[in-house]
PAZA-99738 format. One line per 4 residues: for each residue x negated, y, z negated of C-alpha. Coordinates in nm, 2 decimals, always signed. Layout:
<atoms>
X Y Z; ...
</atoms>
This chain:
<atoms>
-0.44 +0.74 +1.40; -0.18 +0.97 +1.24; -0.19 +1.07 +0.88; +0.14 +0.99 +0.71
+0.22 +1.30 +0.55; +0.35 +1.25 +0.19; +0.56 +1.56 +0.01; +0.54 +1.60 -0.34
+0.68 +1.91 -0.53; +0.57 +2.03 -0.89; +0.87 +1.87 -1.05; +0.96 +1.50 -1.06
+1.25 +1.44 -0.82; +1.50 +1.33 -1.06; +1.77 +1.20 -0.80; +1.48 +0.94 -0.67
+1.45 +0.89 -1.05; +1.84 +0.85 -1.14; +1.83 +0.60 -0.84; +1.55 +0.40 -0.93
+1.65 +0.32 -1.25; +2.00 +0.20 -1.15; +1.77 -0.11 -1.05; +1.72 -0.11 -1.43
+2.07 -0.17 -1.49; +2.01 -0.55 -1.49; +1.78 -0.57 -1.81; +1.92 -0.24 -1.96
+1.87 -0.45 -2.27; +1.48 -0.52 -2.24; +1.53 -0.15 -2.10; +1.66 -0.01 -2.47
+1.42 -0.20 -2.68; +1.13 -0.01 -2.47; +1.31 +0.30 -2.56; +1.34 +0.20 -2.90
+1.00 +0.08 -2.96; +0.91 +0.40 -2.76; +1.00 +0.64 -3.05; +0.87 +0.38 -3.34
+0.56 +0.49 -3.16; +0.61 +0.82 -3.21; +0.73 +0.84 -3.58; +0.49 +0.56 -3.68
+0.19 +0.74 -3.54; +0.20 +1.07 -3.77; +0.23 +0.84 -4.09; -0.18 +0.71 -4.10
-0.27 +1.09 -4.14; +0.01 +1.12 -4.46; -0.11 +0.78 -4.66; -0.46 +0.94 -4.65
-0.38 +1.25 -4.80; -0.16 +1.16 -5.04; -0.44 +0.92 -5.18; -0.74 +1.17 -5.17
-0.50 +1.43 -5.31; -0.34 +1.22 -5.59; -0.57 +0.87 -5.64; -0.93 +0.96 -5.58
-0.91 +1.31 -5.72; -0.75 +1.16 -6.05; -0.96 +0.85 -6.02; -0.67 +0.59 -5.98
-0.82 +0.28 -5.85; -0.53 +0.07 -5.83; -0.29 +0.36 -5.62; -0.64 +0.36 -5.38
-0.62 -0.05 -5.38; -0.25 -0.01 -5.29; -0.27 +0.26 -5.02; -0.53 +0.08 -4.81
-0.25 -0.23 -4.87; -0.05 +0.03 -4.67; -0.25 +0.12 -4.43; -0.33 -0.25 -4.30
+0.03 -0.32 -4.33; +0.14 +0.00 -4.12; -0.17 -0.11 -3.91; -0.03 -0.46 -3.84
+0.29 -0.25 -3.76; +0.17 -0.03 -3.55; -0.01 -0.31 -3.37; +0.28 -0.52 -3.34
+0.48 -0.21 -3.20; +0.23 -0.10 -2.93; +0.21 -0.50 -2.82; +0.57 -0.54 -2.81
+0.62 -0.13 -2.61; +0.31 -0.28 -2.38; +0.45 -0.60 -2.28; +0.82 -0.54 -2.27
+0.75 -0.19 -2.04; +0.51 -0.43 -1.81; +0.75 -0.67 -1.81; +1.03 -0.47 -1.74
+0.85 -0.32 -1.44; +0.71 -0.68 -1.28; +1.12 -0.72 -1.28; +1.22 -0.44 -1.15
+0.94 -0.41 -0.84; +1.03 -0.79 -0.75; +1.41 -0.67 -0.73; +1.25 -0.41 -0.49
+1.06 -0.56 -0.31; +1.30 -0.87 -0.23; +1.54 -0.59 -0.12; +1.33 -0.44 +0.12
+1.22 -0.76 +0.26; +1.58 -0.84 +0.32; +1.65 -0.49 +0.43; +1.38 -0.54 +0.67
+1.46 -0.92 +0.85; +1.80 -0.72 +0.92; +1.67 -0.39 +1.09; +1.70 -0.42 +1.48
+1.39 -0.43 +1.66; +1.43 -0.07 +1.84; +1.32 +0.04 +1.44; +0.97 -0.17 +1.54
+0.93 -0.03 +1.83; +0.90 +0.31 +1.66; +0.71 +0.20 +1.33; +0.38 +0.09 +1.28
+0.35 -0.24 +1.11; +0.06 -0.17 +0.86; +0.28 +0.12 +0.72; +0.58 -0.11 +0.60
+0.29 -0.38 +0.50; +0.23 -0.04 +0.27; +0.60 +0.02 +0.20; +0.61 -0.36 +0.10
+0.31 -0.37 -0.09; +0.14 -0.09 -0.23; +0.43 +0.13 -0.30; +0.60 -0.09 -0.46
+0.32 -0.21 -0.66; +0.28 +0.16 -0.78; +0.66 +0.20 -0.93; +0.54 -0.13 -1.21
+0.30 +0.21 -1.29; +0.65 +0.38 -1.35; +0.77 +0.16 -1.64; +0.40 +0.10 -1.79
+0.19 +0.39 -1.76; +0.45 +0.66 -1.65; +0.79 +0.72 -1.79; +0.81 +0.53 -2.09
+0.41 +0.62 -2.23; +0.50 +0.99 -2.10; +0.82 +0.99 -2.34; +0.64 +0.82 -2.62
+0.31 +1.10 -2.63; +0.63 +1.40 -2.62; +0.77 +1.25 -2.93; +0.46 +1.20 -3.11
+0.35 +1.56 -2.98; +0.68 +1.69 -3.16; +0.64 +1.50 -3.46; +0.28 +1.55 -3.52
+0.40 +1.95 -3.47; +0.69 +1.92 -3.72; +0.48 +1.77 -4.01; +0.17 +2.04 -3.92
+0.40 +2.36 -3.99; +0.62 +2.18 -4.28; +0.30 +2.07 -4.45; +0.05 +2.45 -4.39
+0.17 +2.70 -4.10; -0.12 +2.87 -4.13; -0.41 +2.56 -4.09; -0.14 +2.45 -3.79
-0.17 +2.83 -3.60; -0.52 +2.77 -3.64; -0.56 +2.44 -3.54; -0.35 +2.49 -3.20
-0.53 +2.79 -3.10; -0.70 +2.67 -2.85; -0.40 +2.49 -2.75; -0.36 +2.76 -2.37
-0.70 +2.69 -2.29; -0.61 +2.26 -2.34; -0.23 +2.31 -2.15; -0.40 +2.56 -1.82
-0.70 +2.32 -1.77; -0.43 +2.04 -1.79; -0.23 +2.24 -1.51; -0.56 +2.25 -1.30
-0.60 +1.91 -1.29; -0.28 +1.77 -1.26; -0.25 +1.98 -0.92; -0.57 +1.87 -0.82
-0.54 +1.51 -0.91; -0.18 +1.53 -0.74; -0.35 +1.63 -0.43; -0.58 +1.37 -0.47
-0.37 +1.11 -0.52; -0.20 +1.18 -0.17; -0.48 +1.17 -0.03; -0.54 +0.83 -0.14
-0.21 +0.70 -0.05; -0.26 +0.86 +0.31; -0.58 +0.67 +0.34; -0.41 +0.33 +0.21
-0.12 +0.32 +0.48; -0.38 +0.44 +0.72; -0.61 +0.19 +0.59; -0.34 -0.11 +0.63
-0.23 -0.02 +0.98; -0.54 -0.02 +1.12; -0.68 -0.38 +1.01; -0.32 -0.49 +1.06
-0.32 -0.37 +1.45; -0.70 -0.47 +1.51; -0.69 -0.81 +1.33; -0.37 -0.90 +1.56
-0.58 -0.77 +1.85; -0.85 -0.89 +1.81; -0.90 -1.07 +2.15; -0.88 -0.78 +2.33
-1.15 -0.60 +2.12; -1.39 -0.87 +2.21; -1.28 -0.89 +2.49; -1.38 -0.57 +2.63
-1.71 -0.59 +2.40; -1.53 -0.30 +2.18; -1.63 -0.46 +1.84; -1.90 -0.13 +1.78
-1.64 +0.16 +1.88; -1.34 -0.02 +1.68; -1.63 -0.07 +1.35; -1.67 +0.30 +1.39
-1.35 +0.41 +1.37; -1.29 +0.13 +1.05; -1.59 +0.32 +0.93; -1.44 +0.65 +0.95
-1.10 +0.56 +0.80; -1.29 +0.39 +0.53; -1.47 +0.66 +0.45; -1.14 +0.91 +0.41
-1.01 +0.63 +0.17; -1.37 +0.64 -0.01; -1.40 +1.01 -0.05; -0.99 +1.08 -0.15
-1.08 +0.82 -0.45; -1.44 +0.98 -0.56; -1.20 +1.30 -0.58; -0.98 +1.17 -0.81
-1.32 +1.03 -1.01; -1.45 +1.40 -1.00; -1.15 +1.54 -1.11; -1.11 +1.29 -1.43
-1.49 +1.35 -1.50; -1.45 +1.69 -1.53; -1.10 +1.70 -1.69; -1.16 +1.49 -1.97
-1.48 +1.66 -2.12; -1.33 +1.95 -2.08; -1.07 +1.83 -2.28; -1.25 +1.69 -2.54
-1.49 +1.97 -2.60; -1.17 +2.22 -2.62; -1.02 +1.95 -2.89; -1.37 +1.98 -3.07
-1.30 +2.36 -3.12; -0.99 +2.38 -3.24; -1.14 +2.07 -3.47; -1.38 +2.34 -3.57
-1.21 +2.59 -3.63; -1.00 +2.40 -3.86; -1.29 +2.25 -4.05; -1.46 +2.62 -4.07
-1.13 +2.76 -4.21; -1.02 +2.46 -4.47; -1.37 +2.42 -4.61; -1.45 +2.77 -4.70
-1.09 +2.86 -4.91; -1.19 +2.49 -5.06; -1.53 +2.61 -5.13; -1.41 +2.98 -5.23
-1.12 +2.81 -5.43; -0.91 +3.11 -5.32; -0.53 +3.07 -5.38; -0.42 +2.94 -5.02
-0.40 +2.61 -5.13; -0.54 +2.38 -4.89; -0.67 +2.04 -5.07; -0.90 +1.79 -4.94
-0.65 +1.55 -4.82; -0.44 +1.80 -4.65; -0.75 +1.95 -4.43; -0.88 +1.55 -4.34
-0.49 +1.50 -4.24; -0.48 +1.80 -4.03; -0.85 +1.69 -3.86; -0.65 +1.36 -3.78
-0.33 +1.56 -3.68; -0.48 +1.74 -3.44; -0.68 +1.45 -3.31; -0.38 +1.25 -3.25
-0.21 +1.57 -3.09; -0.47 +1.64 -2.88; -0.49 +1.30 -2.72; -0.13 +1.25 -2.53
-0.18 +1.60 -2.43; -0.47 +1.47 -2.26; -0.28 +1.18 -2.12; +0.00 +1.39 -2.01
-0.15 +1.56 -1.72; -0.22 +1.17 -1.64; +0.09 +1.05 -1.72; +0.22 +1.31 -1.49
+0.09 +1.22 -1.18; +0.11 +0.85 -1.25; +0.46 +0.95 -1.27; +0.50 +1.18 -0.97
+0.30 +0.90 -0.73; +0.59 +0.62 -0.86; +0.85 +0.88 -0.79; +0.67 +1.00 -0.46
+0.64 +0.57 -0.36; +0.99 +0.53 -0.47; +1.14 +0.82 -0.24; +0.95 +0.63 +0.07
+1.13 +0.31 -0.05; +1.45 +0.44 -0.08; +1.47 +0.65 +0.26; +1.35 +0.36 +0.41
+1.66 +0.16 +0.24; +1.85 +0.41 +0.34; +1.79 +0.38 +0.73; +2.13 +0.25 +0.85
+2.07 +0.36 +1.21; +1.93 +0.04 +1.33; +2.07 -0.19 +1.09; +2.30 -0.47 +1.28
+2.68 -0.44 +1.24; +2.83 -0.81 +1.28; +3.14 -0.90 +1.35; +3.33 -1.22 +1.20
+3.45 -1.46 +1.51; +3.29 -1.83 +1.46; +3.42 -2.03 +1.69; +3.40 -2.40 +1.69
+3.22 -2.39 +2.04; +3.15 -2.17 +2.33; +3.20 -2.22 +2.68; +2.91 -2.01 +2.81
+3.05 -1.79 +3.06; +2.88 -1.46 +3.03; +2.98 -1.11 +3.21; +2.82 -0.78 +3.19
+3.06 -0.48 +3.27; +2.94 -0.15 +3.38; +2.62 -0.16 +3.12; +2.44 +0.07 +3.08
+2.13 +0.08 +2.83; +1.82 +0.29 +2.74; +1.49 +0.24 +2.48; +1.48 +0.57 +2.44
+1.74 +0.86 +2.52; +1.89 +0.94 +2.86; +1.59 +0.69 +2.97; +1.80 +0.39 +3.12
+1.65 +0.05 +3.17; +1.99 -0.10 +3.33; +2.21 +0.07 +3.50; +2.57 +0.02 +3.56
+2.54 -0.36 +3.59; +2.81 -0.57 +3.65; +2.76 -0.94 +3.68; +3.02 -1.23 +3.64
+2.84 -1.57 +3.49; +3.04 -1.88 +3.51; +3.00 -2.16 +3.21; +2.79 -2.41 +3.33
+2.58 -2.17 +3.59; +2.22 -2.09 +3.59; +2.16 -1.75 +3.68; +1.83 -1.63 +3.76
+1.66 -1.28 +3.77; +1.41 -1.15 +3.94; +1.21 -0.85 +4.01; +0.91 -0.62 +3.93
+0.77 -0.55 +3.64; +1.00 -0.25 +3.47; +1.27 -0.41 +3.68; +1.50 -0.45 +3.32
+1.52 -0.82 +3.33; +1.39 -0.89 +2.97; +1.64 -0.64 +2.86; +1.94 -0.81 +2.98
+1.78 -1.10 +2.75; +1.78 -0.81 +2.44; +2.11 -0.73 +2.45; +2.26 -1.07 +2.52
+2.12 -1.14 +2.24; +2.16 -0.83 +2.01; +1.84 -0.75 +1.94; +1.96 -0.36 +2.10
+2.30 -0.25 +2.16; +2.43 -0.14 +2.53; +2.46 +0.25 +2.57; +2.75 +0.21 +2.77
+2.94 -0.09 +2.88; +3.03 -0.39 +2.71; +2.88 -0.79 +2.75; +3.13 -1.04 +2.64
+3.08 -1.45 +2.61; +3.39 -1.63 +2.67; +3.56 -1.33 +2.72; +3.50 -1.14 +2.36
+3.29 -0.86 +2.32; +2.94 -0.94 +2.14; +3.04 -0.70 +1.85; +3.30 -0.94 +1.79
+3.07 -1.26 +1.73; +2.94 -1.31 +1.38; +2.55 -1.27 +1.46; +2.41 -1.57 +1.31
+2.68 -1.79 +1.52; +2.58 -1.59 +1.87; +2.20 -1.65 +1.82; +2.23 -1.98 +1.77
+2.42 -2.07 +2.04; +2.18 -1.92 +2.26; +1.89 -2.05 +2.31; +1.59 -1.84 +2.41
+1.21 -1.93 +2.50; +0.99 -1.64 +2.54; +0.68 -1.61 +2.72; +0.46 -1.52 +2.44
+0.54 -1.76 +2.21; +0.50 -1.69 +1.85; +0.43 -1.96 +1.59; +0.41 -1.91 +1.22
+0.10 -2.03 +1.00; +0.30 -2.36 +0.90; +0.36 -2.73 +1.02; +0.56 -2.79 +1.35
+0.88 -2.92 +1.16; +0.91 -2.56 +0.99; +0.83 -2.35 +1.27; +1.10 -2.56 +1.50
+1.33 -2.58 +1.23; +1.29 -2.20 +1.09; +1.41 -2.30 +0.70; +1.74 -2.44 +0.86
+1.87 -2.77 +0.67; +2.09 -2.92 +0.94; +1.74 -2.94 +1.17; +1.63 -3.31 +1.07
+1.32 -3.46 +1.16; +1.51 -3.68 +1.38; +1.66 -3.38 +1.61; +1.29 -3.24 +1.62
+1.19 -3.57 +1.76; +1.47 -3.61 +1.97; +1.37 -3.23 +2.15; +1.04 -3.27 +2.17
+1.15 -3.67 +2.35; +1.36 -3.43 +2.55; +1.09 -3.17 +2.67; +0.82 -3.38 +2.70
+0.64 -3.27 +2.41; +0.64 -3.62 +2.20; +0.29 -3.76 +2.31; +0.12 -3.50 +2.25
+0.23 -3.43 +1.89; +0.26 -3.77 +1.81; -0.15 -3.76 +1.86; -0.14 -3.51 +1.63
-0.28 -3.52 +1.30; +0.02 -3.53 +1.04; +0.21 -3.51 +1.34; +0.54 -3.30 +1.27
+0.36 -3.17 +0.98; +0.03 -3.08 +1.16; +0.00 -2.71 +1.06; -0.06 -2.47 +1.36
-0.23 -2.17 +1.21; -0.12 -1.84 +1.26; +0.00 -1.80 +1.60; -0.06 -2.14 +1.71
-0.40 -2.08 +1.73; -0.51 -2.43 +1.71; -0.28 -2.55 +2.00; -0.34 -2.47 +2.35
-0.12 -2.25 +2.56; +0.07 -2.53 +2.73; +0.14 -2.67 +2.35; +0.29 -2.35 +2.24
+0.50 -2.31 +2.50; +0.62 -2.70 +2.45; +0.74 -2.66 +2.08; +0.87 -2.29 +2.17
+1.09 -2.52 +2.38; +1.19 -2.80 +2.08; +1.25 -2.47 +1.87; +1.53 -2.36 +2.09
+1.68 -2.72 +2.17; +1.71 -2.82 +1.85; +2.02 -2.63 +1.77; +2.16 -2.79 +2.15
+2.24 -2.43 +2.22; +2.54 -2.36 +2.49; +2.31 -2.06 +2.65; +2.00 -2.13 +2.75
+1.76 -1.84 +2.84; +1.38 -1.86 +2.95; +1.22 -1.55 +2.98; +0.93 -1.64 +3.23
+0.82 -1.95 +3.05; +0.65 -2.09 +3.25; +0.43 -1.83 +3.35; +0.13 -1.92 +3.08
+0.06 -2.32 +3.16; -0.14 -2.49 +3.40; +0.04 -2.65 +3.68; +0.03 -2.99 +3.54
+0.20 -2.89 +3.25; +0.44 -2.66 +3.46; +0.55 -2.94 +3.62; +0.58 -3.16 +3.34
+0.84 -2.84 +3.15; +1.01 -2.78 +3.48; +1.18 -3.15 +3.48; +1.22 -3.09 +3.12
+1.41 -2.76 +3.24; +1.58 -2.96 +3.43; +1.75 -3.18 +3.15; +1.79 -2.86 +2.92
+1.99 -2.72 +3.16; +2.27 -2.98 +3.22; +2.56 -2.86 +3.06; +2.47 -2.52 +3.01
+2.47 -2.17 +3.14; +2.11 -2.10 +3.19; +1.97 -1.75 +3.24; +1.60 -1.77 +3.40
+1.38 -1.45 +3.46; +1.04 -1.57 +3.66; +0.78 -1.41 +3.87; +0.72 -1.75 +4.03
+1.01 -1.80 +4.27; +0.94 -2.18 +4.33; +1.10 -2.16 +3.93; +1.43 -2.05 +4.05
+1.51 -2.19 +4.38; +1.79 -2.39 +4.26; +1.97 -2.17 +4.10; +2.34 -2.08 +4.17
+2.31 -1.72 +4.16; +1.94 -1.47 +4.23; +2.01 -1.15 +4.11; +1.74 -0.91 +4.20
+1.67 -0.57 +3.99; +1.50 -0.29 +4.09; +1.48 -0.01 +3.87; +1.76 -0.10 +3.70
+2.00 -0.18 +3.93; +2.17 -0.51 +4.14; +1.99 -0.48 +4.48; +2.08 -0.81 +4.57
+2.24 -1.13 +4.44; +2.33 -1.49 +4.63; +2.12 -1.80 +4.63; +1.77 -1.82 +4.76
+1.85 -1.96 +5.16; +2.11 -1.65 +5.15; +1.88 -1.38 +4.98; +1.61 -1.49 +5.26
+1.82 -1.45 +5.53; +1.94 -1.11 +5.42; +1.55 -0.96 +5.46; +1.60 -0.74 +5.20
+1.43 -0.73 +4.82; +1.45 -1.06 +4.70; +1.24 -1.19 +5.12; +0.99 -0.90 +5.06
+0.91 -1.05 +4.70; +0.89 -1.43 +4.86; +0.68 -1.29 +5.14; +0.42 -1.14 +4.89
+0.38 -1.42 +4.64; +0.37 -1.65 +4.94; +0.05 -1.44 +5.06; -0.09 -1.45 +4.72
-0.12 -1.82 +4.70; -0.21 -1.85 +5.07
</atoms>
């Protein structure tokens, strides 16, 4: 599996940053209370360390019990302040980022259901499940643990500084003197915890694709008795996500008692210096009060310096998630330009002129087709596999655009339709029918409120699929599982079949669909065929030609190209493609 390569430089990316917080822009008020309750932080913080010394200096040296009795009514009340602060900067940050990731992640769910499916075919699922999921999960990190704590420990880091040097120069020199050793092992960690991090990303989209790709096929691992090489290579993967986050452990067990024994030095240092000129009396003066303050002072400035480094990369990895996010918004090469023509109703007649089209580059699936299909018609195609017959089904219905060419319906190009108006007048059952993990009525009706229960009935009278949900438990709302995996293959297909009557499409298209059920039921669907295609132009790709007999037109591909169209007596008489294909699935079920 290929490791997704993540780039991270040594400074945040402050375009991602600018961009990410126009999704602010909605709650910029919550947003400037956070700011604002951001520097109360900062100035409140320093003023603990001030009340003390002002009492030991002034009220216990002189013995005033009453000033004492009032200071420690201070200090609960800045307590309860501070308290209050830090609750309202912790929940209003959190809830400012919950906000802004659900704004996200709604837009890049909507982004996605839009992007054509040539972006699927190059994309591995588990990595947008990460996309979708985990990076946005990490920008809430952003707003709660990033951005607005990393602000709040710079402003308490410059106010702490600015009362230190107003208050003694000297004890402050002293007291940040160890200050290079506390900022270069702060470096040393933050580029080894950056690395880290990375590393664990890596290992979570590697991590999500792989369970996402074996879970789905998961038949064919058991299939082929596979389940001890695929637990392997879990086991592997897993292990690369195990040790990237026992690296970041390390590199937080070693950072932080590093930290605090260099904080404990200049703490020293400070309490060696202030307590001999007390002790000597000489004339520097340094009281009491002022050399507890400082000890506090440089506690409290010591800490968000050890947060920063933390802060940092907390930071860097919401910046680093957000960059994927927005690239990925970004991607406008796949995303579906619709046009605005609803009409009231189509005819059906279809025509493809000179098309040509290709998956990838210069690779072309169809070539230079040109086919005339009356309304009304059924059309069928035939062929091997590779032939291009499901593609002509792809771009009828826009899934990829033509390379070269043009495919109109009633005479207007299909850039013309409005998208949600062309799909649903064409109806399409697939051969690998997907269902979702919900009742019958929702995956026939797909969310759409014009599809009443009545219509679904009326479908399913229609295709022959009534008795058989009717014995159902719940019946229309019997849930299918994912996949339909509580229906046999025969059922699937049935309700694949309501799904796209329901919206009495005027193109009907059935991609092989008939190719997965028994023959009982095959019968059974191909006299419902029969009904569904009354009135419409119909579109039929099959291997089994005993399907298509009846149809108007046979078009045979090969390769990409028209070898042969007329009806079936014609085609056989011609001894060409379409009686070499007849003569070989003839043998096969002799």
């Amino acid at each position: 599996m290929d490791k997704e390569q993540i780039s991270s430089g040594n400074i945040i990316d402050w375009s991602v940053l600018r961009r990410l917080m126009r999704f602010v822009k909605p709650y910029k008020g919550r947003f400037y209370l956070v700011v604002f309750l951001t520097i109360a932080i900062g100035l409140l913080s320093p003023l603990r360390p001030m009340l003390i010394q002002y009492t030991l200096d002034t009220d216990v040296a002189t013995g005033n019990y009453t000033g004492m009795v009032w200071i420690i009514v201070w200090l609960f009340v800045l307590l309860v302040v501070q308290s209050a602060v830090q609750y309202a900067h912790t929940y209003f940050s959190g809830w400012l980022g919950q906000q802004v990731i659900r704004d996200i992640r709604t837009k890049l769910y909507d982004h996605l259901i839009r992007l054509r499916l040539r972006f699927y075919d190059k994309t591995p699922i588990g990595r947008l499940v990460t996309r979708t999921i985990s990076d946005v999960e990490t920008l809430a990190d952003v707003f709660s643990e990033g951005l607005a704590a990393m602000i709040s420990d710079l402003l308490q880091i410059i106010f702490i500084l600015a009362i230190m040097f107003y208050q003694d120069w000297r004890l402050s020199l002293l007291s940040l003197s160890t200050i290079p050793l506390m900022l270069i092992s702060t470096y040393v960690f933050k580029e080894k915890i950056k690395v880290a991090f990375n590393d664990v990303r890596n290992a979570v989209a590697n991590l999500n694709t792989f369970v996402q790709e074996h879970i789905t096929g998961m038949s064919i691992v058991q299939m082929f008795a596979s389940e001890k090489y695929e637990s392997e290579k879990f086991r592997k993967i897993n292990k690369d996500h195990r040790d990237a986050n026992l690296r970041s452990v390390l590199y937080y067990s070693i950072y932080f008692p590093v930290a605090e024994i260099i904080a404990a030095a200049g703490i020293g240092l400070l309490v060696w210096y202030g307590a001999k000129a007390i002790i000597q009396a000489d004339m520097t003066g340094i009281t009491i009060g002022e050399l507890i303050a400082f000890i506090m002072y440089i506690q409290m400035f010591f800490r968000p310096i050890r947060m920063i480094a933390d802060r940092y990369n907390t930071l860097q990895m919401g910046i680093v998630s957000s960059s994927r996010i927005l690239n990925l918004l970004d991607d406008q090469t796949y995303v579906q330009k619709t046009g605005s023509y609803k009409p009231v109703a189509l005819n059906g007649a279809v025509s493809f002129k000179n098309v040509w089209f290709a998956y990838t580059e210069e690779n072309y699936v169809l070539k230079g087709i040109n086919l005339d299909i009356k309304a009304g018609q059924t059309i069928a195609f035939v062929g091997a596999t590779g032939a291009g017959k499901s593609s002509v089904i792809n771009l009828l219905n826009r899934f990829y655009e033509v390379n070269k060419g043009r495919i109109c319906i009633d005479g207007r190009d299909l850039q013309e339709y409005e998208l949600g108006t062309l799909r649903k007048n064409i109806g399409v059952v697939l051969q690998d029918v997907f269902l979702f993990s919900d009742t019958i009525y929702k995956n026939v009706s797909l969310g759409s409120a014009e599809i009443t229960e009545e219509r679904v009935w009326h479908a399913a009278e229609l295709v022959g699929a009534r008795k058989f949900i009717e014995k159902l438990p719940g019946q229309l709302n019997y849930n299918v599982m994912e996949r339909g995996s509580t229906l046999s293959v025969g059922q699937r297909q049935l309700i694949s079949f309501i799904r796209a009557m329901v919206y009495d499409p005027k193109i009907l298209v059935l991609d092989e669909a008939t190719s997965s059920v028994d023959s009982e039921t095959e019968e059974m669907i191909q006299q419902a065929i029969d009904k569904m295609m009354k009135g419409r132009t119909s579109i039929v790709i099959a291997h089994r030609l005993s399907t298509i007999q009846k149809a108007d037109v046979i078009v045979v591909l090969d390769k990409g190209e028209i070898k042969e169209t007329g009806t079936h007596e014609t085609l056989l008489q011609q001894n060409g493609f379409y009686a070499q294909l007849h003569k070989m699935q003839y043998k096969e079920f002799v």
